[in-house]
N, C-alpha and C positions, 0 to 999 in steps of 0.2 A: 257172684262173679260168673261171669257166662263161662261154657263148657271150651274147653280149647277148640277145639273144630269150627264150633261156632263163632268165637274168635277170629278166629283165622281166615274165613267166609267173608266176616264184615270187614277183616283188614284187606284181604284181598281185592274186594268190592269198590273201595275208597281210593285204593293204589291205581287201582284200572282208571277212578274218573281225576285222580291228580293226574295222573300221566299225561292228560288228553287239555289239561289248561295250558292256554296259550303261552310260549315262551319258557315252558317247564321242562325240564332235563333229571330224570330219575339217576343220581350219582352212586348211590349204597344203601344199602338197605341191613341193620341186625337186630338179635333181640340182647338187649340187657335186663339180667335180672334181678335189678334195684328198683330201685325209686330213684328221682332225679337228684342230683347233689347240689341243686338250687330251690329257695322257694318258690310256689306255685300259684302267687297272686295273693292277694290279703289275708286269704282263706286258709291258709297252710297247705296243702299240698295233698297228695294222692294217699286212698288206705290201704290201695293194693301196691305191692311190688311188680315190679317186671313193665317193661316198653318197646315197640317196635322203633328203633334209631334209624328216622327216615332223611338222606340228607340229598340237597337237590339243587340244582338252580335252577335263578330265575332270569329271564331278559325280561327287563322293563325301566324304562327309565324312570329318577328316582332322585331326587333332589340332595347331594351329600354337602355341602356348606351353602346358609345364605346366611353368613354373619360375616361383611366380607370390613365391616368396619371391629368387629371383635368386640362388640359390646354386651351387657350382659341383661339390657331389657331389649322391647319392641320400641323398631325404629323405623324410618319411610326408606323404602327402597325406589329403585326407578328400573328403566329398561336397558341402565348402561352398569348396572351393580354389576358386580362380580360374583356370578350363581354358579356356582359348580353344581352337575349332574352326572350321574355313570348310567349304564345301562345291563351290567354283569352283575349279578346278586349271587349269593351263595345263604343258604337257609338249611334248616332240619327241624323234623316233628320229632315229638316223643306221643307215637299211639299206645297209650295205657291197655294193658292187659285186663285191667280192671272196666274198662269202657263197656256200657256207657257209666257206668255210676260213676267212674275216674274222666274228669272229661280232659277233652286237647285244651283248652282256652291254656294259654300262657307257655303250654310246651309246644312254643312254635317259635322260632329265632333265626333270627339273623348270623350264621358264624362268620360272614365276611364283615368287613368294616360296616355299620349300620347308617341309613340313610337319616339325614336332620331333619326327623317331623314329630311333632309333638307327642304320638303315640307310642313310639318306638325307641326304649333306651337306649338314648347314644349319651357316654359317659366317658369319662376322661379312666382310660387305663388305670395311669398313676392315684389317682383320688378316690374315685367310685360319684364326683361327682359327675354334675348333667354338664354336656362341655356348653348348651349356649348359656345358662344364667348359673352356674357353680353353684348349682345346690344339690341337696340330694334328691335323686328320681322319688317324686311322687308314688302313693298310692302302694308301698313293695317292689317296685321293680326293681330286682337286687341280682338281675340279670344282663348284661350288656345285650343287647339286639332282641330285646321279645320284643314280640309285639302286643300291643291293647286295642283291641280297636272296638267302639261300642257294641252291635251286636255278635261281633266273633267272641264275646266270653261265654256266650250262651249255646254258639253254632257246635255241632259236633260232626260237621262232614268237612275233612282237609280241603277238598277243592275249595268251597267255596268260602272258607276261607281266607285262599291262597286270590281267588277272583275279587274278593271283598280289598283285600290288602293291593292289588293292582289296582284297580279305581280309586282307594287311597293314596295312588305313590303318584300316580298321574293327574290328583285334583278334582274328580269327576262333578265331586258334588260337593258345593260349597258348604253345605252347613253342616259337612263334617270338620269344617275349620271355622264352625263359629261355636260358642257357648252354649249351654244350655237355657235358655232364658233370656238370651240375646238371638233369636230366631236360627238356632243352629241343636244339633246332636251331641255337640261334645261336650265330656262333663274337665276337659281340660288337659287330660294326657298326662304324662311323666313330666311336661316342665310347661306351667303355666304362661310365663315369660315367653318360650316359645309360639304356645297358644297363640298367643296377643301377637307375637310376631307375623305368624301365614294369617289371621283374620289381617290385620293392617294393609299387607301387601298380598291377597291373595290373586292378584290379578297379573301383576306382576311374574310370583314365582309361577304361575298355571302354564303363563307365556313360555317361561325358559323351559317347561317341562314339554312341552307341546313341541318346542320349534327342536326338542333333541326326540323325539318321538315320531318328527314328521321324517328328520333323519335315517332314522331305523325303518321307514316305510311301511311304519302299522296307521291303517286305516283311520283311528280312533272312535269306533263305535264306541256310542254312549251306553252304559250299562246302567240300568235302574236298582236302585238299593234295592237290598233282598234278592236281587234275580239270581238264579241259578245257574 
C-alpha cells in the first residue's frame, strides 16, 4: 500500500483533473475507514480498508425512461415514443487507500435516481430487480447506480472515467450499444434485454438525447474512445 502522503498526492492530483470535466460540481469530499458495504464487481472487492467518499454532480443529459409501452423485452420505438431524459445527475467515487492495487472500477455510482442504459444498474427499489426486463442485474451488480462500462473496469484515473461515462450517456459511439460479436464493444451490461433495446432503436434514443443536449447549448464535440 502506498505511504499516506503519497496517497494523498495522487488523490489530490485526480481531484484537480475531476474538477475541470465538463459539467462537474465537486459537492463533498471525506475519508471512511472501511471498505464499502457493497460488493465490488464479480471479483469481491478491495484488500485494503479506508476510501476517499467523493460525491459530485453532474450535468449532462441522460436518457432516464425509454419503456414508455412497459414491456420487458426490446421493442421498435419511433420519433413520437415517449423518451424521458434529465440533465442533473448526482454520483460519488470511493478512491481506495489501497490504490492503485484497490482500483475505482465499480466504486463509482450514481446516488440520484440512475439513468436507463444497459450499463448502469437501474433496479426496482422494492425487488432488487432490473426495472426494464425483471430480472436480476447481470454480472454482480448488487449495487443500484454503478456504473460498468467496458474499459472503465480497467481505467484508474476518475476523470476519465467520469468523460468515458458522458459520451456513454449522450450516445457518442455506437458500438458501445452493440454486442460483442455483432460489430460492437459490449459484452451486454446489467440487463441484456435492455442491450437489445438501444441497439434496436439507437437512432432513435441518440435523437431524444441530442435534441435535449442542443437545449442545454453544449456544443457536442465528438470525443474519440480512449481520449483523454
Amino acid at each position: 500500500m502506498q505511504a499516506q502522503k503519497t496517497w494523498e498526492k495522487i488523490l489530490d492530483y485526480q481531484l484537480k483533473k475531476l474538477v475541470e470535466v465538463e459539467g462537474l460540481t465537486l459537492v463533498s469530499r471525506s475519508y471512511i475507514n472501511k471498505k464499502p458495504d457493497f460488493t465490488l464487481g464479480v471479483n469481491g472487492g478491495w484488500i485494503h480498508n479506508g476510501y476517499e467518499e467523493i460525491e459530485f454532480k453532474l450535468k449532462c443529459p441522460a436518457i432516464m425512461d425509454c419503456n414508455p409501452s412497459n414491456k420487458t423485452s426490446a421493442y421498435k420505438l419511433n420519433n413520437n415514443s415517449r423518451i424521458i431524459t434529465n440533465n442533473n445527475h448526482e454520483l460519488t467515487f470511493m478512491f481506495p487507500r489501497g490504490y492503485p492495487e484497490d482500483s475505482v472500477k465499480w466504486a463509482f455510482f450514481f446516488t440520484s435516481p440512475p439513468p436507463m442504459y444497459p450499463n448502469i444498474v437501474n433496479a426496482s427499489i422494492d425487488s432488487g430487480l432490473n426495472v426494464f426486463n425483471n430480472n436480476p442485474p447481470r454480472g454482480g451488480g448488487d449495487m443500484n447506480g454503478v456504473i460498468c462500462l467496458g474499459s472503465a473496469t480497467s481505467d484508474t484515473k476518475m476523470h476519465a472515467l467520469v468523460n468515458q461515462l458522458r459520451g456513454y450517456l449522450v450516445m457518442e459511439n455506437e458500438t458501445e450499444f452493440k454486442l460483442k460479436g455483432q460489430g460492437g464493444t459490449n459484452d451486454g451490461g446489467f440487463d441484456l434485454d435492455l442491450m437489445e433495446h438501444f441497439t434496436m432503436n439507437y437512432e432513435v434514443l441518440k435523437k431524444a438525447v441530442y435534441s435535449n443536449r442542443r437545449r442545454l447549448g453544449e456544443k457536442g464535440k465528438r470525443r474519440k474512445l480512449g481520449e483523454r
